[in-house]
N, C-alpha and C positions, 0 to 999 in steps of 0.2 A: 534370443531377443533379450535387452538389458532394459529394464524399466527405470527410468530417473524420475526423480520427484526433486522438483526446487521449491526452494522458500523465500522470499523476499520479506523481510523485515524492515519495515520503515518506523522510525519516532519522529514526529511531531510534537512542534511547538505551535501553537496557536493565540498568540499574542493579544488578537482584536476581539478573541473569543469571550464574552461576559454573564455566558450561562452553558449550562448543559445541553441547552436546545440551538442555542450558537453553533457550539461544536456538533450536536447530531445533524442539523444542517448543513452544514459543509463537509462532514463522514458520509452522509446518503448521498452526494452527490456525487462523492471522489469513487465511489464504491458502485455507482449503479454504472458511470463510465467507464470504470476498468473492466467490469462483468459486460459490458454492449462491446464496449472495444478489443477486448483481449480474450473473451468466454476461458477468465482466470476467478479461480475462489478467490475473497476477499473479507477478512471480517477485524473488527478491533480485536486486539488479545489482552490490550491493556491499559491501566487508566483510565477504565470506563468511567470512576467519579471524579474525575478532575479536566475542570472548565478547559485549561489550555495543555493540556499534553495529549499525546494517545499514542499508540502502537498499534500499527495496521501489519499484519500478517497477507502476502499474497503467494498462494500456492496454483501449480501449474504441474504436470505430468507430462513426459513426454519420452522419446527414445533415443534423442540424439541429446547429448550435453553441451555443444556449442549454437546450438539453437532455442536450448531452455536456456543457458545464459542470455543469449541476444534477446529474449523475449521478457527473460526479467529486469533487464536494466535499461529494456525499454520502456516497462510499464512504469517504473523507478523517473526516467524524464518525463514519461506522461501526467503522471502524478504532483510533478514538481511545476508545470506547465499549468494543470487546473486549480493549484493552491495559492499560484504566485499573489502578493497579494495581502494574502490572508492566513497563513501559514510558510512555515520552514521545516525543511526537513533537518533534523540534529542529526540524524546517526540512520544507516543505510546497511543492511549486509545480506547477501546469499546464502543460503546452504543449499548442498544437497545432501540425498539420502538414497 
């Protein structure tokens, strides 16, 4: 049995964002929907003090590696889908482990 672990790394820009509570409303929303939709971890890793950036880290396990890909750059358009808007994604990438 091979266990894989991916990583999705997303940055964000958040342009319209004009407070910390700006940006934590629209992170609690993007983060409760990919956890309902995808039952995938989720949490910022970065840029917690700053009004319009962030880094969202989404972690997922699985056993097959072309299926943890499909499932990260799925949640990767999903994400880009609930932000349109009001956010941009800068910079996107995978790893595993």
């Amino acid at each position: 049995m091979s266990v894989q672990i991916g990583l999705l790394t997303l940055q964000l820009h958040l342009p319209f964002s004009q407070s910390l509570k700006d940006k934590r409303k629209l992170l609690n929303r993007v983060k409760s929907r990919v956890q309902n939709q995808y039952n995938a971890s989720i949490a910022e890793v970065d840029y917690q003090d700053k009004w319009q950036l962030t880094t969202l880290a989404v972690a997922m396990v699985g056993n097959n590696h072309i299926l943890l890909e499909k499932s990260l750059n799925d949640i990767g358009v999903f994400i880009d889908s609930i932000i349109i808007g009001q956010a941009e994604i800068t910079a996107q990438a995978i790893t595993y482990y």
